[in-house]
N, C-alpha and C positions, 0 to 999 in steps of 0.2 A: 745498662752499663755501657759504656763508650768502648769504642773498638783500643782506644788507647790506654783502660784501664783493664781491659781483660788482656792485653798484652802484659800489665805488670804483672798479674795475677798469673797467669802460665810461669812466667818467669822465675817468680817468687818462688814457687813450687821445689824449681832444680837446684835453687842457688841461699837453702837455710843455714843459716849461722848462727852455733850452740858454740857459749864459753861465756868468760866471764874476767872481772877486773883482777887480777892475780899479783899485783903489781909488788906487794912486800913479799914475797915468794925468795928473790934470794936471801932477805935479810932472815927470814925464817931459817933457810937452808942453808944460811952462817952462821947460825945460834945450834945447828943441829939438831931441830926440827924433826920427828918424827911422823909421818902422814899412814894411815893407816886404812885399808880396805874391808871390805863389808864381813871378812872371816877374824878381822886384828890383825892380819898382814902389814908387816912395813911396806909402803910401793912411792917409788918415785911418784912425785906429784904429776910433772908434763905427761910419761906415757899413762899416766892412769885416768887421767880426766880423755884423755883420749880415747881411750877405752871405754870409756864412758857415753861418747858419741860427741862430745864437744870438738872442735876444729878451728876456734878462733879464740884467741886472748887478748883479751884488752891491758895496755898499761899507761901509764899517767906519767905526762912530761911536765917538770916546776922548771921555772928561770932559773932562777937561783936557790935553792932550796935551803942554802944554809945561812940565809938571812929572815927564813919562814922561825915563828915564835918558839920558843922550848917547848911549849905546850903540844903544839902542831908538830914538830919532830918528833915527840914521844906518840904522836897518833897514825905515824907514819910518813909523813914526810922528809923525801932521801930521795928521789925521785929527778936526778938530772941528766942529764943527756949520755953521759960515758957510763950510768948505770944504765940506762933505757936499752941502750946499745950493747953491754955483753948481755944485759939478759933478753934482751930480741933474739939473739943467736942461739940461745939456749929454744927459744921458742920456734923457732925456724927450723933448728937439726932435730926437734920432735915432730918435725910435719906439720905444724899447725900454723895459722895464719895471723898476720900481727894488724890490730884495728890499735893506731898509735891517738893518747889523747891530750890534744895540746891546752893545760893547764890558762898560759899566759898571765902567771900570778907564780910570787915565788913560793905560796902556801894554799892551804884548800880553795880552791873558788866554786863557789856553789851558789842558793840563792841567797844568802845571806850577808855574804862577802866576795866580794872582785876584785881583790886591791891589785891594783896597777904593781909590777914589780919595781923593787930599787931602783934599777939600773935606766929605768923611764919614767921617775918620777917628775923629771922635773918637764918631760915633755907637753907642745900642745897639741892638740888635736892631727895636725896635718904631721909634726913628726913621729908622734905614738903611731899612726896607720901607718908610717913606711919603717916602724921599729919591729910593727907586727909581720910587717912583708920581709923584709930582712934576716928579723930571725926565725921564722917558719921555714924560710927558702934555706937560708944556714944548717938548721937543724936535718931538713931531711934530705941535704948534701949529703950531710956527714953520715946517716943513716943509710944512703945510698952506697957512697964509697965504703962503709962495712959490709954491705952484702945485707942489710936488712931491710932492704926497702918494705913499708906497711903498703897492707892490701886494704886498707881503709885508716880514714882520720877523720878525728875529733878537731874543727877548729872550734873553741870554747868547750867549757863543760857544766851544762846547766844554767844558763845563760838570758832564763827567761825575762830577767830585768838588767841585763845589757851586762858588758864589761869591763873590764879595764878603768876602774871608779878611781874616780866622777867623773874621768871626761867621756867614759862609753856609758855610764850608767842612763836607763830609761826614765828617764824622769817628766820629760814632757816630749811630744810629738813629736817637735824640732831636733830631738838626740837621736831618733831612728838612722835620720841622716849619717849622723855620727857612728854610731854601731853598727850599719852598713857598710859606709867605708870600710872601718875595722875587718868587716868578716871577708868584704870584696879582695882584701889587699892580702890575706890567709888563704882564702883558697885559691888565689892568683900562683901565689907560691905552691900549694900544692900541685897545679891543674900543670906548671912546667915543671916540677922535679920529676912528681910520683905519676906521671901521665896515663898510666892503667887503675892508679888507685878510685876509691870510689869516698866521698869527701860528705860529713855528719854536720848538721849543724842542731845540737843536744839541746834540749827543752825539760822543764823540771813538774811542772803543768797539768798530767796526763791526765788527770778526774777533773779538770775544766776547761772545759769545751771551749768557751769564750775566747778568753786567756787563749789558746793553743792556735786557735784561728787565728787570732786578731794577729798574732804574730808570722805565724808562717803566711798569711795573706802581707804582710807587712815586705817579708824576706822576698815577696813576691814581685811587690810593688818595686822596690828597691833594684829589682834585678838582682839579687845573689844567686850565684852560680856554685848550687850542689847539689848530690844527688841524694837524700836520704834523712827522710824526718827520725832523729833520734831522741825518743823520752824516758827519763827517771819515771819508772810506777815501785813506787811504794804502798801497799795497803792502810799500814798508820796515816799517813801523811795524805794520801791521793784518794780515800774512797775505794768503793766495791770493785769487784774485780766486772761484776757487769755494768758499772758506770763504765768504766775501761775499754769494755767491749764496745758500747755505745757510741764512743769517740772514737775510735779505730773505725767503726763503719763510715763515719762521719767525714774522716780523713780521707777515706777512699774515696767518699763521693766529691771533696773539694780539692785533692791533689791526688787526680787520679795516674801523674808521671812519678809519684815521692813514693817508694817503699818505706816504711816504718821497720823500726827496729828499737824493741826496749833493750835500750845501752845499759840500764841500773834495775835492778829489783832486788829484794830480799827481806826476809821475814824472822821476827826473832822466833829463837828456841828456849830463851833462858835470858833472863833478868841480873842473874847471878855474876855479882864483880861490875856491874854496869853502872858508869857512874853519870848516865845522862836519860836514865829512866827509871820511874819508881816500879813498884812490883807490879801492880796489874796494870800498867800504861800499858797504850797499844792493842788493847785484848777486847776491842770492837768487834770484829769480825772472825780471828781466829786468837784461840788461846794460846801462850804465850810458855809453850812446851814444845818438845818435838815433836809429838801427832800433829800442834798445830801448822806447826810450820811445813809438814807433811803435807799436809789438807791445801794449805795455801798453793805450794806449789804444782800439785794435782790438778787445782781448779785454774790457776793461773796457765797453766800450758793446755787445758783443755779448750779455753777462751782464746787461748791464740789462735789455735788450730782452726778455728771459724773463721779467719782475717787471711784470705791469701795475697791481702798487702802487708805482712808482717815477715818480714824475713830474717828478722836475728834477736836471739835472747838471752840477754849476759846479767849474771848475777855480779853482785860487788862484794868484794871482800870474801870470796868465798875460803880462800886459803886462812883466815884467822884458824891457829891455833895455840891456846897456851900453855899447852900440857909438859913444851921446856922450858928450855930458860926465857926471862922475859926479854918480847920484840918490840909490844905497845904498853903505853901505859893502861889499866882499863880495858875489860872484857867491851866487846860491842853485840858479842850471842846469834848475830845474824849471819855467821858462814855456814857451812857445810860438812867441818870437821869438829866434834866435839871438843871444848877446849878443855878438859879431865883427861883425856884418853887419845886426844888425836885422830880418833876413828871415824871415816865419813859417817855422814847421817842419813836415813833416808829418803830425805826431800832430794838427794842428789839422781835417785830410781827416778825419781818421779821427772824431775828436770831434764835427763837424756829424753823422754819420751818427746819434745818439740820436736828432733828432726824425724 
């Protein structure tokens, strides 16, 4: 190992980061929302996940979010800047640390979808990059001047075949150009506002090695300036949890200055109300109950704990609960709180144990 990658690894050691994407949390805690602890206690959510050992929260920045589809509002989508911003403050006066993630889409962007929001549609190339620098710099003004500056940032989310479509989309060689720009001109804005923050550039990829390389050896080439390989693992979607491990080693040996950090994981518990999976989808590797999702997260935090380039592990969605009034449409079964009862589950034991 290189004198420069056993420096990350020391490092990594002092500076672990437990949380997760919490992002509809007020809109739950407007419905009156009930959260419940491992006895049936009611407990505020922030100090309890903190309690928990968790110390960072991730949330999600839209453009415009009320130009995102009916469909996509009911899935949670409400996400824009003067929401991010009182609930940063909520996250802040619980002691915890804000990793902010810049959508750049007025609705989900992920691998399936990047659409360019409204308000840049009609841009091209050269003015979309100074749309993305403008409004990144804007936004975390504004998050500055509230007193929430984030201690980390998302510029894209899951981004492995580019963004801001068509004109950032990966489509041939010649677009990297393009989707470089993009990400140069995002964390240009972050590297003057938020100057202590530390800056994600989020990949969806993790069980293909290929794919994961070919890209961060790209961001390489390109020159982008961040600090920190961020990947969605899912076990349905990504494969074993020791293919996982195999490429996390792999990672260290080709970017041994990048710390990793899995930005998204999660595992269902329950099929029930789910209107985007049949009954036993997904029950490859773990069954599709709460022992399994138990089990998952067990094995999945034991496998990190081998990688001292890993330094942070956030679940998504971990706050779904539907046990009041409704907040989404559609159970999704892969949080942490029972949606019957409110009551955490046990993969959340198992989950503290990363730090």
């Amino acid at each position: 190992m290189t004198l420069t990658a056993t420096l990350v690894t020391v490092s990594a050691q002092t500076k672990r980061l437990l949380g997760g994407d919490i992002s509809l949390l007020p809109s739950y805690e407007q419905q009156g929302t009930v959260y419940k602890d491992f006895d049936g206690k009611p407990v505020r959510l922030l100090p309890f996940l903190k309690q928990q050992g968790w110390n960072t929260i991730r949330v999600r920045l839209f453009v415009e979010p009320q130009n995102a589809p009916e469909d996509h509002k009911g899935e949670g989508v409400c996400q824009d800047l003067d929401y991010v911003i009182k609930f940063s403050r909520q996250i802040k006066k619980a002691g915890l640390k804000l990793m902010l993630d810049f959508h750049y889409s007025d609705t989900w962007a992920d691998p399936g979808k990047q659409f360019t929001p409204n308000r840049w549609k009609d841009c091209d190339s050269a003015a979309l990059t100074d749309s993305v620098y403008a409004y990144t710099r804007a936004s975390l003004l504004a998050m500055k001047r509230a007193g929430v500056e984030p201690e980390l940032i998302q510029v894209g989310n899951e981004i492995t075949n580019g963004m801001l479509w068509p004109t950032g989309r990966l489509s041939t060689e010649k677009q990297w150009d393009v989707l470089c720009g993009l990400l140069k001109a995002g964390c240009r804005a972050c590297r003057e506002v938020c100057t202590k923050a530390q800056i994600i550039i989020h990949t969806e990829k993790a069980g293909d090695w290929d794919i994961t390389k070919s890209y961060y050896q790209h961001l390489r080439r390109h020159g982008v300036d961040y600090d920190i390989i961020g990947l969605s693992y899912y076990p349905m979607w990504h494969g074993s949890i020791p293919n996982l491990g195999e490429n996390l080693k792999r990672l260290n040996w080709l970017f041994p200055d990048k710390p990793v950090m899995i930005v998204e994981t999660a595992a269902y518990y329950s099929h029930e109300n789910d209107h985007w999976a049949k009954p036993d989808q997904y029950s490859e590797f773990y069954p599709i109950n709460v022992e399994g999702q138990t089990q998952f997260t067990r094995e999945l935090v034991a496998e990190l704990q081998k990688h001292h380039n890993v330094t942070g592990l956030f679940w998504w969605f971990p706050e779904e609960n539907a046990s009041g009034k409704e907040v989404t449409k559609g159970w999704l079964n892969r949080g942490l709180f029972d949606n019957h009862t409110g009551q955490v589950l046990p993969a959340m034991r198992e989950f503290g144990q990363f730090r």
